[in-house]
VMD Tcl script that builds the backbone (N, CA, C; Angstrom):
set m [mol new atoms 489]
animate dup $m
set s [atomselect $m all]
$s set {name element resname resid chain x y z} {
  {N N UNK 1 A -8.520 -4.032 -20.062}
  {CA C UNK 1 A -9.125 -4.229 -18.756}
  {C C UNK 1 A -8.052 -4.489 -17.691}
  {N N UNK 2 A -6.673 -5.221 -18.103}
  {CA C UNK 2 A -5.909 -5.283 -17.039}
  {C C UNK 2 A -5.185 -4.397 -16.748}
  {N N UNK 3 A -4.916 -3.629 -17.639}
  {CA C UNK 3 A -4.112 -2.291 -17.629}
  {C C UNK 3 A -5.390 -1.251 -16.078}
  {N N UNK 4 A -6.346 -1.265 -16.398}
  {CA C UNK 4 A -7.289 -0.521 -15.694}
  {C C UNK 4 A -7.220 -0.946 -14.355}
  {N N UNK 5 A -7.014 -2.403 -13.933}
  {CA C UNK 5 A -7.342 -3.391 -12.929}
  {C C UNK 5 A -6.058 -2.604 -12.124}
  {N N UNK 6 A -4.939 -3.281 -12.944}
  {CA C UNK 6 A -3.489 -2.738 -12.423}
  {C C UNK 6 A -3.462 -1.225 -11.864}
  {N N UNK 7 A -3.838 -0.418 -13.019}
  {CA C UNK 7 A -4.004 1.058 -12.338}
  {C C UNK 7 A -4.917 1.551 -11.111}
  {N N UNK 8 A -6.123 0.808 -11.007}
  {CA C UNK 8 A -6.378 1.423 -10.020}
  {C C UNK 8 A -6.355 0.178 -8.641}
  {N N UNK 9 A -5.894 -0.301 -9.050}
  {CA C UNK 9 A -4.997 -1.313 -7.658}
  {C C UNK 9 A -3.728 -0.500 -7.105}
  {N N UNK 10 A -3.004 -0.112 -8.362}
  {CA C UNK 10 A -1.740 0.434 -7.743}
  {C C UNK 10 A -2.602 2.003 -7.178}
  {N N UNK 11 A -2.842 2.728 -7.512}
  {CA C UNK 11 A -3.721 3.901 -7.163}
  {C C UNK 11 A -4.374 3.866 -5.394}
  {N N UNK 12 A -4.940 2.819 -5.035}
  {CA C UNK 12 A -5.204 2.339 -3.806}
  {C C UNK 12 A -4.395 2.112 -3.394}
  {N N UNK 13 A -3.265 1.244 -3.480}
  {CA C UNK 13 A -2.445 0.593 -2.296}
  {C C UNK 13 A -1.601 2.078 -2.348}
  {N N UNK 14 A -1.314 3.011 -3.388}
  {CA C UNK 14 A -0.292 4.547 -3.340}
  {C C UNK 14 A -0.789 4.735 -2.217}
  {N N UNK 15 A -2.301 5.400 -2.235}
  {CA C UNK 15 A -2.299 6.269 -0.885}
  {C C UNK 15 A -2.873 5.587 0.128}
  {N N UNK 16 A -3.258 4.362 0.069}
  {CA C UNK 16 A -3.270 3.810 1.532}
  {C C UNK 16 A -1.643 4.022 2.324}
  {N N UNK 17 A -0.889 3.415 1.539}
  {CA C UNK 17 A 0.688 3.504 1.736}
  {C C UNK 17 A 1.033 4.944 2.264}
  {N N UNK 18 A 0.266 5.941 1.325}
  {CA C UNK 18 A 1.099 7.689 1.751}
  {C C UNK 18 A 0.233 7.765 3.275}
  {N N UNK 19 A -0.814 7.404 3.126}
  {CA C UNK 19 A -1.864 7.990 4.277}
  {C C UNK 19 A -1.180 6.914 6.017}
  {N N UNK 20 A -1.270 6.101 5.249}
  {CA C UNK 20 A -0.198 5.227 6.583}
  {C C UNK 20 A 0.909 5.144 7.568}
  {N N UNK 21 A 1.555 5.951 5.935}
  {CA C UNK 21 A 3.196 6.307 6.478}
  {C C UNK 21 A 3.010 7.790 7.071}
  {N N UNK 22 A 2.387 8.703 6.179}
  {CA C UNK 22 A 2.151 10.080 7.292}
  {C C UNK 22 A 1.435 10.183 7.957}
  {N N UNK 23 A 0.653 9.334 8.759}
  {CA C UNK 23 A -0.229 9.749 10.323}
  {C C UNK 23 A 1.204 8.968 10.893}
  {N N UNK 24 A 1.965 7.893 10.340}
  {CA C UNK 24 A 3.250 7.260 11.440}
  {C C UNK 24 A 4.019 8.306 11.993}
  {N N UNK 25 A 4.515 8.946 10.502}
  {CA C UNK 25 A 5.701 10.152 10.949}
  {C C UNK 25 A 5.205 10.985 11.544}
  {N N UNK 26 A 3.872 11.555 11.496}
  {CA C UNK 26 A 3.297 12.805 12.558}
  {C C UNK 26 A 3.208 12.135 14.335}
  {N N UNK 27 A 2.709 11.052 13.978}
  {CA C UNK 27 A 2.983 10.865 15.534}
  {C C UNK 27 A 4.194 10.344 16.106}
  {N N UNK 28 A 5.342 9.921 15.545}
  {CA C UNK 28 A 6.786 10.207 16.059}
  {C C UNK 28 A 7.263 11.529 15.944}
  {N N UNK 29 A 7.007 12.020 15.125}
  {CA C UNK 29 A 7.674 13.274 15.304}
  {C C UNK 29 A 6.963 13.806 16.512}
  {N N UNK 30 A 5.635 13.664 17.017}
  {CA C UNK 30 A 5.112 14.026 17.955}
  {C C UNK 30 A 5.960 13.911 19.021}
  {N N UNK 31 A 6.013 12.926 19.335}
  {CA C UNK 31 A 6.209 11.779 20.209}
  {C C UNK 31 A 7.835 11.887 20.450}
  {N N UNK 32 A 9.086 12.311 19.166}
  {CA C UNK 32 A 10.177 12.811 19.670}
  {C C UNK 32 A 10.121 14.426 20.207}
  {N N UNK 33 A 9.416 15.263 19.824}
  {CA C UNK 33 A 8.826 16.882 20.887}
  {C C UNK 33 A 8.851 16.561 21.864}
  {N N UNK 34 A 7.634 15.911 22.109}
  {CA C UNK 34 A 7.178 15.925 23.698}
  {C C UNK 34 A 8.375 14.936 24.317}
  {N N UNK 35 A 9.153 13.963 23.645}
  {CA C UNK 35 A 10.659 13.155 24.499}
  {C C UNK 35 A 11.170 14.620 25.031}
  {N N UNK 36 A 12.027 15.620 23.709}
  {CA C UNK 36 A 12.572 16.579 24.423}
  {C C UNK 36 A 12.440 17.513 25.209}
  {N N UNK 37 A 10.329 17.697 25.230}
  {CA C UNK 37 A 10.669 18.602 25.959}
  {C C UNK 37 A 10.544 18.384 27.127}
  {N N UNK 38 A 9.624 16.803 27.361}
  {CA C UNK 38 A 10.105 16.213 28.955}
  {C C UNK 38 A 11.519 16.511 29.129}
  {N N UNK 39 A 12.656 16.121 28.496}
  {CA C UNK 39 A 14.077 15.972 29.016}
  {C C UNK 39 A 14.105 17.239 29.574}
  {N N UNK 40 A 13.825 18.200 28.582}
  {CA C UNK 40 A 13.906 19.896 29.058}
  {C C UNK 40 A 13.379 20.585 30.265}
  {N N UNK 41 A 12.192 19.772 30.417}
  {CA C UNK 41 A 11.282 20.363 31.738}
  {C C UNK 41 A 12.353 19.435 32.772}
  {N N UNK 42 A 13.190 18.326 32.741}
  {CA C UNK 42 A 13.810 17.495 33.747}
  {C C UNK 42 A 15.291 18.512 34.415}
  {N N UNK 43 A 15.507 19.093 33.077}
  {CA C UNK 43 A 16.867 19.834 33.257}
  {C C UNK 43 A 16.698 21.031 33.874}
  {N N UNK 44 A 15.539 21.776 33.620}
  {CA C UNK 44 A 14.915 22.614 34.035}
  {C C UNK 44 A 14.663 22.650 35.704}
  {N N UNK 45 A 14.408 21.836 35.950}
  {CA C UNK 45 A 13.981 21.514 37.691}
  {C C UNK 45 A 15.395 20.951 38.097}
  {N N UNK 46 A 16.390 20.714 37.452}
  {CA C UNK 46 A 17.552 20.108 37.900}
  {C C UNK 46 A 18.505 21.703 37.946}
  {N N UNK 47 A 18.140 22.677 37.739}
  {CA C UNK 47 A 18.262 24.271 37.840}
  {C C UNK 47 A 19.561 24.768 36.567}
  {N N UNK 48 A 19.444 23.995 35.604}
  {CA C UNK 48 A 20.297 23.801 34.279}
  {C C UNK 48 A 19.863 25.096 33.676}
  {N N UNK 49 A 20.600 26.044 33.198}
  {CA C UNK 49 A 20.434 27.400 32.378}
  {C C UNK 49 A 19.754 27.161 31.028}
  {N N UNK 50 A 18.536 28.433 31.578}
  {CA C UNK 50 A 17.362 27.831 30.491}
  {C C UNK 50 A 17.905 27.971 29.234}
  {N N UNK 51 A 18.283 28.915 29.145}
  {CA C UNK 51 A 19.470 29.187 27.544}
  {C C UNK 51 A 19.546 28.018 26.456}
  {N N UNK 52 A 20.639 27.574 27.981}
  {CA C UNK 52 A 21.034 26.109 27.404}
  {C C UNK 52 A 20.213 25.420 26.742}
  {N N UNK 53 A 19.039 25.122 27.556}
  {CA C UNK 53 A 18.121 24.249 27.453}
  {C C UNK 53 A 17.066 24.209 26.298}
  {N N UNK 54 A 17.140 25.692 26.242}
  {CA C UNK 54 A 16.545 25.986 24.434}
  {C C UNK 54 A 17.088 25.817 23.364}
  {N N UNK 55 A 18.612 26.122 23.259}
  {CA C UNK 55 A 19.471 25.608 22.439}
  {C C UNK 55 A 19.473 23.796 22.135}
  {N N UNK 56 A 19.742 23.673 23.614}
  {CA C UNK 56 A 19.831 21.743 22.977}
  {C C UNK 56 A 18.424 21.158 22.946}
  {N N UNK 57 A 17.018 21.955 23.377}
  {CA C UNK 57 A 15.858 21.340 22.917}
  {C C UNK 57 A 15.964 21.562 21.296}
  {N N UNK 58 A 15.943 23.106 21.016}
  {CA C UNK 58 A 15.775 23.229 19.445}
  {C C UNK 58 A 16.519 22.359 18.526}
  {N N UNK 59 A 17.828 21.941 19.295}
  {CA C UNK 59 A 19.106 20.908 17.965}
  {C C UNK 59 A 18.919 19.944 18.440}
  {N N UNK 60 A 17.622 19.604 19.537}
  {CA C UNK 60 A 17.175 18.232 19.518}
  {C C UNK 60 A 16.049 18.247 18.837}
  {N N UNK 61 A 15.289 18.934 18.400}
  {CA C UNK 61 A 14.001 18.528 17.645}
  {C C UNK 61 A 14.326 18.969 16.189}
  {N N UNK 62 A 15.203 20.023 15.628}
  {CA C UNK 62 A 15.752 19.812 14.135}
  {C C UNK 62 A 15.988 18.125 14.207}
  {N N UNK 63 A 17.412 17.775 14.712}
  {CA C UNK 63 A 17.666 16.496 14.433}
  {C C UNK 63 A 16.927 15.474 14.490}
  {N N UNK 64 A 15.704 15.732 15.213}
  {CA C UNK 64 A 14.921 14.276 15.363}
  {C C UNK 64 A 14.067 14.523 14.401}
  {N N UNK 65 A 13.175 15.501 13.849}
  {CA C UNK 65 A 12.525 15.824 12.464}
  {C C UNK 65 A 13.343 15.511 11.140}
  {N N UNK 66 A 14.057 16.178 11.029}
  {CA C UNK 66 A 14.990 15.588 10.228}
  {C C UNK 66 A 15.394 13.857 9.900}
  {N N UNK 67 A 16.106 13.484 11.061}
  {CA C UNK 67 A 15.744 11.744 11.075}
  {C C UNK 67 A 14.456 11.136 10.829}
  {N N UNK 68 A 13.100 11.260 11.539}
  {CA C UNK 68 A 12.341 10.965 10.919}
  {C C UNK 68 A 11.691 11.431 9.264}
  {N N UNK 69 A 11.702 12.001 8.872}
  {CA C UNK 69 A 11.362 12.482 7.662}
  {C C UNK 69 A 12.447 11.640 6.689}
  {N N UNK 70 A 14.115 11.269 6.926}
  {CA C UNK 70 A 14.398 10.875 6.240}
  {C C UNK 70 A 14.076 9.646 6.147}
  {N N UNK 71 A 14.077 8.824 7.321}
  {CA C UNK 71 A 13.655 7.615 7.540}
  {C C UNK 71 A 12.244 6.810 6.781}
  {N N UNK 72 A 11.720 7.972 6.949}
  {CA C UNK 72 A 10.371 8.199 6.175}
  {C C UNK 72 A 10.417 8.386 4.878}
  {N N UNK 73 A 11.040 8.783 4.317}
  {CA C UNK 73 A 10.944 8.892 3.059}
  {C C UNK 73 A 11.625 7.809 2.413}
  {N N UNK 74 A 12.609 6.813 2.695}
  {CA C UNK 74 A 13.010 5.706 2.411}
  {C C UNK 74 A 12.143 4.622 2.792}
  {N N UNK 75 A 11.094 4.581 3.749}
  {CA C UNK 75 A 10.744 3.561 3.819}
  {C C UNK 75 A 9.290 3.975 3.094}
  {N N UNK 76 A 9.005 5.046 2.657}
  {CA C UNK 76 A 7.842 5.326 1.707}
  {C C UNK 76 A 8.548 4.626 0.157}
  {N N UNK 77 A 9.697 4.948 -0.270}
  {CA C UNK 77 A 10.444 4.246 -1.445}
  {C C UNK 77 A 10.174 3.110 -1.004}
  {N N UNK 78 A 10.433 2.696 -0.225}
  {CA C UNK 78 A 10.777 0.666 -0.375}
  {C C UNK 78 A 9.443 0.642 -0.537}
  {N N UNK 79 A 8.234 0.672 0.368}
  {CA C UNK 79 A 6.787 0.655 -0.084}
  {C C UNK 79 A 6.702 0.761 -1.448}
  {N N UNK 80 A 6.605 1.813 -1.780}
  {CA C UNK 80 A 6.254 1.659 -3.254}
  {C C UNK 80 A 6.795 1.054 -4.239}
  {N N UNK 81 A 7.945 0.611 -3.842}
  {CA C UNK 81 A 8.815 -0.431 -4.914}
  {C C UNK 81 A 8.077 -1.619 -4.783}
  {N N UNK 82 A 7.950 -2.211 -3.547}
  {CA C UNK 82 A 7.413 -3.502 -3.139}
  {C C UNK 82 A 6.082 -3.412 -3.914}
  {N N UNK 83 A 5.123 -2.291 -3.930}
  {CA C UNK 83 A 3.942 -2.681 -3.905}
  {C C UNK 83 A 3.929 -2.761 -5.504}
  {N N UNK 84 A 5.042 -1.987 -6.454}
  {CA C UNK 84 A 4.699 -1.794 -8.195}
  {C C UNK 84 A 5.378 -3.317 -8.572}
  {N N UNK 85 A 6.505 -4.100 -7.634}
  {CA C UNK 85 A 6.626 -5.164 -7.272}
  {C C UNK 85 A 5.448 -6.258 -7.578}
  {N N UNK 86 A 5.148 -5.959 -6.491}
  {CA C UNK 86 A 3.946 -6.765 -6.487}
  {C C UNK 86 A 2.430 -7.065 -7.665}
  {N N UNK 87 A 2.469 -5.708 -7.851}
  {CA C UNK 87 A 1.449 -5.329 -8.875}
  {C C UNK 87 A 2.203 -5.903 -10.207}
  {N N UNK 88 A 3.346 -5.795 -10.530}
  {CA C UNK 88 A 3.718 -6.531 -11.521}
  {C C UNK 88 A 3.332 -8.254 -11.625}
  {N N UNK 89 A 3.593 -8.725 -10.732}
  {CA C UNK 89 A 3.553 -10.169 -10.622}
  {C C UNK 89 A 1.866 -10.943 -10.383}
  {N N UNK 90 A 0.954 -9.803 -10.187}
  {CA C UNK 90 A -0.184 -9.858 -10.398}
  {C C UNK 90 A -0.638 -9.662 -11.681}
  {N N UNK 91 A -0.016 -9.152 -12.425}
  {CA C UNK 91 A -0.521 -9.117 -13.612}
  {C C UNK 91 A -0.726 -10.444 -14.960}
  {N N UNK 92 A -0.073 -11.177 -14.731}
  {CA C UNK 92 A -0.525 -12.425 -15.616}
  {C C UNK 92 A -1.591 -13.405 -14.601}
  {N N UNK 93 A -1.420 -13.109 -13.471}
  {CA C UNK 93 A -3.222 -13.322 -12.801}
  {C C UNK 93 A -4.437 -13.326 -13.328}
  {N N UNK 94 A -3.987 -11.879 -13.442}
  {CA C UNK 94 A -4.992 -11.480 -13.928}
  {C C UNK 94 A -5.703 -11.398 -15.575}
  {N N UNK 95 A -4.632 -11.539 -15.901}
  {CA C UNK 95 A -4.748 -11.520 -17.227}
  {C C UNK 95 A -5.349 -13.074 -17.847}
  {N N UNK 96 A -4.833 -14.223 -16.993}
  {CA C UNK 96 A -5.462 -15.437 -16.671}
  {C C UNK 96 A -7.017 -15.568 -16.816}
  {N N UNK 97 A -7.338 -15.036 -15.455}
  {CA C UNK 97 A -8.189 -14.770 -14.913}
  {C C UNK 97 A -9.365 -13.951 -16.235}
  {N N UNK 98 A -9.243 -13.338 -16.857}
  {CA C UNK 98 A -9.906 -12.400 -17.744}
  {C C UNK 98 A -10.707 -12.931 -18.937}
  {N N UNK 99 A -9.298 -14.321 -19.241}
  {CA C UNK 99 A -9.733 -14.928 -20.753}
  {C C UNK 99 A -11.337 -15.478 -21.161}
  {N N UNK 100 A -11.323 -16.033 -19.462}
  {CA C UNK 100 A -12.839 -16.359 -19.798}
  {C C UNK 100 A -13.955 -15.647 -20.118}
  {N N UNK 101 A -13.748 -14.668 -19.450}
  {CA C UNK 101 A -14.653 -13.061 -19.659}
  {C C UNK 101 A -14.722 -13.058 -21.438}
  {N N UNK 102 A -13.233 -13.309 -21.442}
  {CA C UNK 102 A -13.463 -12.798 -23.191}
  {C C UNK 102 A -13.868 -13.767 -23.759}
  {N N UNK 103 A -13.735 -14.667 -23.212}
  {CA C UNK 103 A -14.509 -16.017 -23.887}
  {C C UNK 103 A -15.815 -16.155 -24.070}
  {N N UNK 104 A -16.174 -15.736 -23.318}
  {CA C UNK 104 A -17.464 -16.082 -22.803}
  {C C UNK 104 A -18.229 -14.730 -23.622}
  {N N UNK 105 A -17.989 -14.045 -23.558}
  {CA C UNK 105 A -18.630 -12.845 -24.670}
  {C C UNK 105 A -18.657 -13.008 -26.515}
  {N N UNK 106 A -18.030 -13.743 -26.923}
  {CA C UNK 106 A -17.882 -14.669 -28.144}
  {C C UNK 106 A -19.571 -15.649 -28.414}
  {N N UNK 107 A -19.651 -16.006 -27.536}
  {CA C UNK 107 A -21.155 -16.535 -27.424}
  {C C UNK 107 A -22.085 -15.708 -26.966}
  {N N UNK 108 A -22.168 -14.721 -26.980}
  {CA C UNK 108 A -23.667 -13.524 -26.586}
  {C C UNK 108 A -24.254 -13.984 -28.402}
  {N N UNK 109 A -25.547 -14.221 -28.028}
  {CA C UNK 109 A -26.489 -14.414 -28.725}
  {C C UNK 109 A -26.521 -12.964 -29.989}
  {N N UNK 110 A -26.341 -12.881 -31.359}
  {CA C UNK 110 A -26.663 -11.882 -31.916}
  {C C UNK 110 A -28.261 -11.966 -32.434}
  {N N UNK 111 A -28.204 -10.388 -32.799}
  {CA C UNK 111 A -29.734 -9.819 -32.964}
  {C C UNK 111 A -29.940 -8.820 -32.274}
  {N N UNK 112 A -30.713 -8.088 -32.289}
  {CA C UNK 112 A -30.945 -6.951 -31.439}
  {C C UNK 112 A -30.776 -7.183 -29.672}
  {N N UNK 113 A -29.810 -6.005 -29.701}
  {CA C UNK 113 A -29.418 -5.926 -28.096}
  {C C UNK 113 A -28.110 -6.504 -28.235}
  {N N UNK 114 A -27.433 -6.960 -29.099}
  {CA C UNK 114 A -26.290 -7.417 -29.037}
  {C C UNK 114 A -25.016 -6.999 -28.155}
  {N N UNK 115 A -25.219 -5.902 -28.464}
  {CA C UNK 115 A -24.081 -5.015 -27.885}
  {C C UNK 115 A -24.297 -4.898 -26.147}
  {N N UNK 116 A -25.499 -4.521 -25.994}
  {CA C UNK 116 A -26.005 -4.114 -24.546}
  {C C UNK 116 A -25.487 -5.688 -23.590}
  {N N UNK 117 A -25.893 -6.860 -24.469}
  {CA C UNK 117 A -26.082 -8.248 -23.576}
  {C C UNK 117 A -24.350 -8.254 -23.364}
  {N N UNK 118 A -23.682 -7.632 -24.305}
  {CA C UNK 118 A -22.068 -8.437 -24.592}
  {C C UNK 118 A -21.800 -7.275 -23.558}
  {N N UNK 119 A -21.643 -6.054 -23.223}
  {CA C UNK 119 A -21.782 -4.962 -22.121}
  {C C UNK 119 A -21.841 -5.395 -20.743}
  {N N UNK 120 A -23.364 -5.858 -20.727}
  {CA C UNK 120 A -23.693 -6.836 -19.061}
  {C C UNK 120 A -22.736 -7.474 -18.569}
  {N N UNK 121 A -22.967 -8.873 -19.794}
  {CA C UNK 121 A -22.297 -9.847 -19.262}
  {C C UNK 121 A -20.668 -10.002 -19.338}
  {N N UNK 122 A -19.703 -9.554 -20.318}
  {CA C UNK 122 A -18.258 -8.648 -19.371}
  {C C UNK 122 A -18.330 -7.957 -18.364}
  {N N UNK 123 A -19.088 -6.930 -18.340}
  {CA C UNK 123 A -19.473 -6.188 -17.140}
  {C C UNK 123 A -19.643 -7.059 -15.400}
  {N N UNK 124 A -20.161 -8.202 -15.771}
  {CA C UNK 124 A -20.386 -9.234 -14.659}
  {C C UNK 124 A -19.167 -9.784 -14.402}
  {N N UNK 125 A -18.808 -10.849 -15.301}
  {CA C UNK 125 A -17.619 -11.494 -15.523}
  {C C UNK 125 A -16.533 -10.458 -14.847}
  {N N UNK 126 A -16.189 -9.331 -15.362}
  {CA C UNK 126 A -14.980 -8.653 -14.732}
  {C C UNK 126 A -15.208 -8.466 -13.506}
  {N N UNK 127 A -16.750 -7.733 -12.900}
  {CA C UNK 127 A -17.160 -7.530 -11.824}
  {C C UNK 127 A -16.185 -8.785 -10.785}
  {N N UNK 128 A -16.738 -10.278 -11.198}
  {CA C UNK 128 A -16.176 -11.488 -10.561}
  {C C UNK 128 A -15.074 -11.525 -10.258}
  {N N UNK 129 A -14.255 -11.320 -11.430}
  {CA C UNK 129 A -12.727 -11.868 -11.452}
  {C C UNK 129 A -12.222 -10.837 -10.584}
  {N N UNK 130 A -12.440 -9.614 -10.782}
  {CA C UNK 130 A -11.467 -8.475 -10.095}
  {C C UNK 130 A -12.231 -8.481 -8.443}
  {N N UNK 131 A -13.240 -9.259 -7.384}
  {CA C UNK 131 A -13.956 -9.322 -6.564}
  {C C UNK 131 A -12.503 -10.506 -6.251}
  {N N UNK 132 A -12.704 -11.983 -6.805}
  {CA C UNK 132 A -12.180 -13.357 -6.648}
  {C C UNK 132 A -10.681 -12.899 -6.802}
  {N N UNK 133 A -10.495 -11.921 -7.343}
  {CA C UNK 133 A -8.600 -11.604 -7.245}
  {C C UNK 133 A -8.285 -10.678 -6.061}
  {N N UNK 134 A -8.733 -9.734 -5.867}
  {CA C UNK 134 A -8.806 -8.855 -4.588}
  {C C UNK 134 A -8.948 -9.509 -3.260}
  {N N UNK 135 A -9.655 -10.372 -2.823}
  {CA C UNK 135 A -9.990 -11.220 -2.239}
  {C C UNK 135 A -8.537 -12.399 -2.114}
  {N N UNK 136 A -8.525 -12.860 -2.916}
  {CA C UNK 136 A -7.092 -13.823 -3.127}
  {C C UNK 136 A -5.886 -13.272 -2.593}
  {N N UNK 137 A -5.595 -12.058 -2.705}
  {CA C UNK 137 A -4.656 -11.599 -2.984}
  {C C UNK 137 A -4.419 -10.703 -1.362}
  {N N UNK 138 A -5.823 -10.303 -0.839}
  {CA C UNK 138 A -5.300 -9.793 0.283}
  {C C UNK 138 A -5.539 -10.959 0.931}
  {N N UNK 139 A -5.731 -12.235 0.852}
  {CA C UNK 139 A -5.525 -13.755 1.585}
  {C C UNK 139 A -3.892 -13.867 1.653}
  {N N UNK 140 A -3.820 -13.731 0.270}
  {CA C UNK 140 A -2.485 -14.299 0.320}
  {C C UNK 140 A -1.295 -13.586 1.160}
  {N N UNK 141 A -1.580 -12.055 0.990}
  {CA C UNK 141 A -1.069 -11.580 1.243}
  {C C UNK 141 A -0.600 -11.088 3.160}
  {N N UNK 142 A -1.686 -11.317 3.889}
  {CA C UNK 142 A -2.200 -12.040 5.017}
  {C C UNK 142 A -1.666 -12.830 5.705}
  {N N UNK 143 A -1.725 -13.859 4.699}
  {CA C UNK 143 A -1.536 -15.458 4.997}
  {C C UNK 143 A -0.445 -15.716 5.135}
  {N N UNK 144 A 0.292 -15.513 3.841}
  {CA C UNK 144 A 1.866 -16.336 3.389}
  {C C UNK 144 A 2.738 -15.684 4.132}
  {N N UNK 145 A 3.533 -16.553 4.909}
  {CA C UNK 145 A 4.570 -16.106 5.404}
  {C C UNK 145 A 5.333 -15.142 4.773}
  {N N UNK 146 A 6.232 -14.111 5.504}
  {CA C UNK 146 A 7.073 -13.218 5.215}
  {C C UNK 146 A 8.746 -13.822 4.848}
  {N N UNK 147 A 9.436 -13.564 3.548}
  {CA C UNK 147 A 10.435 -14.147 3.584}
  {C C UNK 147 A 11.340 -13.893 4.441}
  {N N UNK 148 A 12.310 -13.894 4.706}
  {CA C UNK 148 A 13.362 -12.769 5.875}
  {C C UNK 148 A 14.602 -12.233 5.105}
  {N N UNK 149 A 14.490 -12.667 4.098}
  {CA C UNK 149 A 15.951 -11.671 3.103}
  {C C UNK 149 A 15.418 -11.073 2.352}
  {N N UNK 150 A 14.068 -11.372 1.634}
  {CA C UNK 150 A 13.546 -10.103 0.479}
  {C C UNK 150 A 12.806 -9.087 1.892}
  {N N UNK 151 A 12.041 -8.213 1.448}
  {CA C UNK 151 A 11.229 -7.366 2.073}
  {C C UNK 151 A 9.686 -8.173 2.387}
  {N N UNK 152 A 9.705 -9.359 2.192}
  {CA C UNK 152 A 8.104 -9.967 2.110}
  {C C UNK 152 A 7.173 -9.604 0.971}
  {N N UNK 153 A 7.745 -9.119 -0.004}
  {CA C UNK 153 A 6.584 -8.805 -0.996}
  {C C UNK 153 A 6.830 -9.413 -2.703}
  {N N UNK 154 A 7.097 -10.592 -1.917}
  {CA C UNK 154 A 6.847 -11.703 -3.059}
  {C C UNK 154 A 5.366 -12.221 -3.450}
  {N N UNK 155 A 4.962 -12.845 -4.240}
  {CA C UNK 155 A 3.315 -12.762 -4.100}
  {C C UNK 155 A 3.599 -14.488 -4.695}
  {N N UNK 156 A 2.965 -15.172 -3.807}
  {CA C UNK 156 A 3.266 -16.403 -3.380}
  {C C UNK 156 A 1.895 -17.105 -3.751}
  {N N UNK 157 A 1.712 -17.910 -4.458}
  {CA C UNK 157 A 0.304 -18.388 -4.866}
  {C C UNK 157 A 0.046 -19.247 -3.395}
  {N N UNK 158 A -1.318 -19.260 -2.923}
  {CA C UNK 158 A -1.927 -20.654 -1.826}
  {C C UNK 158 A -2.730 -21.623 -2.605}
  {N N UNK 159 A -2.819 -21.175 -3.553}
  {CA C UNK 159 A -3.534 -22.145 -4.082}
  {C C UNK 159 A -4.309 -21.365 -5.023}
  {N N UNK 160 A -5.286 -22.474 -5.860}
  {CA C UNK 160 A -5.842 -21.980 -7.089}
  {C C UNK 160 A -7.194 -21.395 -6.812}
  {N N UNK 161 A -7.430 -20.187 -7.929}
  {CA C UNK 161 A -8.905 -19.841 -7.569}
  {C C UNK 161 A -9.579 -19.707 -8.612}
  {N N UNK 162 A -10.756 -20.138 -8.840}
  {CA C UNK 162 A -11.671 -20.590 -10.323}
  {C C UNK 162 A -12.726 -19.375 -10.486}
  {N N UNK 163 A -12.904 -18.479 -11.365}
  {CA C UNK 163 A -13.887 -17.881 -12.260}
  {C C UNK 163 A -14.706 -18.881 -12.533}
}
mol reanalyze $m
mol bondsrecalc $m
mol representation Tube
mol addrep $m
């Protein structure tokens, strides 16, 4: 169950992370175009040879695509380091968090339906814990100050939370 928890936690925060970082880079990269080609339309009315002006727009928007994309792609790495980071250090949380589930299924009443009642009630129990950890966790995460020498993606307990 924690293996599952972990996977599709990390699975969510992946492409929230991809979907985040590429609407960023599309609208800088936007956003360095339209810089050059204001500069261009400026040089342009300043009676600068359009030539020119296509030349150093075009080896201004290679270079600024280029910079962003790389920029981008390193800070898509640090993301995902931070976040498998993170997801690591959640994992004896959770795994915490679980025992009772399994505990608590040890006492399902036998006799017919056995299986179905022990089904439910894990079924509930996990429902809880993975609700009360999700919850915790984007608190904490929220909440707790940012360190200033790591990247901030230490996962910092606030306090305790009870199943």
């Amino acid at each position: 169950m924690e293996k599952e928890f972990s996977t599709e936690w990390q699975s969510v925060l992946d492409s929230t992370i991809k979907k985040l970082l590429t609407d960023a880079e599309k609208t800088i990269t936007q956003l360095s175009t339209s810089t050059a080609q204001s500069f261009a339309v400026t040089l342009r009315s300043n009676s600068v040879d359009a030539a020119r002006i296509q030349q150093m727009l075009n080896t201004a928007n290679r270079s600024g695509i280029s910079a962003v994309k790389a920029s981008f792609t390193a800070m898509s790495a640090l993301a995902v380091n931070a976040q498998r980071d993170l997801s690591r250090e959640l994992l004896p949380a959770v795994k915490a968090k679980m025992k009772s589930s399994y505990h608590a299924t040890v006492n399902v009443p036998r006799g017919g339906g056995t299986f179905d009642r022990y089904v439910c009630l894990y079924n509930s129990r996990i429902s809880l814990c993975i609700r009360v950890l999700t919850t915790h966790t984007t608190y904490t995460l929220i909440l707790t100050p940012q360190d200033e020498g790591g990247h901030g993606n230490s996962f910092q307990s606030s306090g305790s939370v009870y199943v």
